[in-house]
Steps between C-alpha positions, in 0.01 A plus 500: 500500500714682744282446796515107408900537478480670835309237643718191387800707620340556800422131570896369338687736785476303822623213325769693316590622837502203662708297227754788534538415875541113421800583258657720726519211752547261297800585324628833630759453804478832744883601599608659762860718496633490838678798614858397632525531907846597620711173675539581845930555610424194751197293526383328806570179359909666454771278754843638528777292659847757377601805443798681352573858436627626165801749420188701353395524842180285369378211767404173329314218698471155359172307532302237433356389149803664288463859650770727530363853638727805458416787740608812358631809716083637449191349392527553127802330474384176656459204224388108497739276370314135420828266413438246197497218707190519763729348794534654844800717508685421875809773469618795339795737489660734311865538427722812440442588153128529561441103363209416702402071526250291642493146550197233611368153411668246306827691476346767258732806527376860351748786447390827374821786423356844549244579233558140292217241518508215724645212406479141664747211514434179717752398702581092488345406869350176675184377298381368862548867644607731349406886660786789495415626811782816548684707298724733658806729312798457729835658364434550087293121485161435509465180708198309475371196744209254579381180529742150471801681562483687233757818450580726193722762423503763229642864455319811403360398187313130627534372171744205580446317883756312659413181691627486874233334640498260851417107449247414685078526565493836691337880418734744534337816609764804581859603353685788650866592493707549839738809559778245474376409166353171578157350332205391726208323415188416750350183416232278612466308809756691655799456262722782459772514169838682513760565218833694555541440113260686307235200497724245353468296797274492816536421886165399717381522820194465677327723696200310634201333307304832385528634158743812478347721289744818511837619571683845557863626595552872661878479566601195678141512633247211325169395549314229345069452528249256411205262533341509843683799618861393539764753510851448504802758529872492460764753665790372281398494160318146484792301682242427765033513528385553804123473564280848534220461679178619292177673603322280219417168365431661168702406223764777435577511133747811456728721726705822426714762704334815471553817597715378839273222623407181335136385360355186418133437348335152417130374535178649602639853490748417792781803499829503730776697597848516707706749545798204602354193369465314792203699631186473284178682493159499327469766328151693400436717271158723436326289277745269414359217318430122634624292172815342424847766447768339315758771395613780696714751268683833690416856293577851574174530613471204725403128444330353185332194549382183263235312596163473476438817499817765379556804660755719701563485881597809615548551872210402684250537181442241244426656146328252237602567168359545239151608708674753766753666269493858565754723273801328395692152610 
């Protein structure tokens, strides 16, 4: 009787065996936990266009598809920020009492106040066009700018914008203050804005047909760059431009006095400097790279630059951050 038992067993397990495989695929679903990977500080895919520096001594760079990345004074203390709104941030600063803001696409304005959360507020601009394109803090206001005329003004906290903007179908790029005070805004095809009011109202006059893209006073010294390579400068405070000739066609995008001599960086990694202004040279750095720069920002330890790639020019050498970072910022 066994033996018989033994037998029939025998002959029932294949097909036991087998029906146990058809069930499992059949009906049970094989899962796989993935083990989280750790988000890269910047991503190849990351484009900057500002930067600002904090009170905290933190940098923060504005970029494309709602990121804002803050680069702490070492590695551990760098941090992502992805904004609510998936827009491409075009400016940043940071006022006195360590309020840092960003501004992009379709007037969307993000402030965040030390260690509060962000939060967004969209500013009323053009349906047709509508891109903030600079913020700057200039003498206790934020001041933002863009496309259609468009020009707001808040103080530290950038809950409440006041509306000073230009009539009229131009981008307006660039807003720095004078010694004397006075507002200037580079605009496109060649238009250049003036106030001796505080914004309230605004003077014109054009320099050329090329887009001015930035604008920067040291003293009664000023020198304005932009698409194609134009330079201008002024030896009495912006009374009169005067044409500069350029070693470029490139389109410059920012300028800044730095460390006694003046620099200006645009497109396809195209860097210049002048120790008067009127005499301009290429400038290359070791391994300087060949995209687009569009924000040159002075630190204690050199130049830190936005762009397509974010680093810190220091003397002759070009340092990429996050990549070449070596000790502290």
């Amino acid at each position: 009787m066994v033996a018989k038992v033994m037998r029939v067993a025998a002959q029932l397990a294949p097909w036991a065996i087998v029906g146990g495989l058809a069930y499992a695929a059949a009906f049970i679903r094989p899962s796989v936990e993935p083990l989280p990977l750790p988000q890269p500080l910047n991503e190849p895919r990351d484009l900057f266009y500002d930067v600002s520096v904090s009170d905290s001594g933190h940098y923060w760079f504005a970029g494309n598809n709602g990121l804002v990345l803050e680069a702490g004074k070492t590695l551990e203390n760098w941090r992502r920020h992805e904004m609510p709104e998936v827009v491409n941030l075009q400016g940043i600063a940071s006022a006195d009492n360590g309020t840092v803001v960003a501004v992009g696409n379709a007037g969307w304005t993000f402030r965040k106040h030390r260690d509060e959360e962000w939060k967004s507020l969209q500013l009323p601009v053009s349906e047709i066009a509508g891109k903030l394109i600079k913020l700057a803090w200039i003498d206790g206001h934020f001041w933002a700018i863009g496309e259609m005329g468009a020009i707001f003004r808040s103080d530290h906290r950038a809950e409440e914008w006041e509306k000073l903007s230009i009539e009229g179908d131009v981008a307006l790029n660039d807003i720095t203050r004078a010694i004397s005070g006075d507002l200037w805004i580079t605009a496109e095809f060649g238009t250049l804005y003036h106030s001796r009011d505080g914004g309230r109202s605004w003077d014109s006059v054009e320099l050329g047909q090329e887009s001015l893209r930035s604008v920067e006073f040291y003293g009664d010294q000023g020198i304005i760059v932009g698409n194609g390579g134009v330079i201008f400068q002024s030896l009495d405070s912006g009374a009169t431009w005067q044409p500069v000739s350029s070693p470029t066609n490139e389109h410059l995008y920012d300028v800044i006095r730095d460390d006694g001599r003046w620099l200006a960086t645009g497109n396809g990694g195209v860097l210049l400097g002048s120790e008067d202004g009127a005499l301009w040279e290429l400038i290359q750095p070791h391994n300087f790279a060949n995209g687009y720069h569009a924000r040159l920002l002075p630190s204690g330890d050199g130049v830190v630059v936005a762009g397509q790639t974010i680093g810190l020019l220091s003397g002759g050498d070009w340092q990429v951050w996050p990549d070449d970072m070596v000790g502290d910022i």
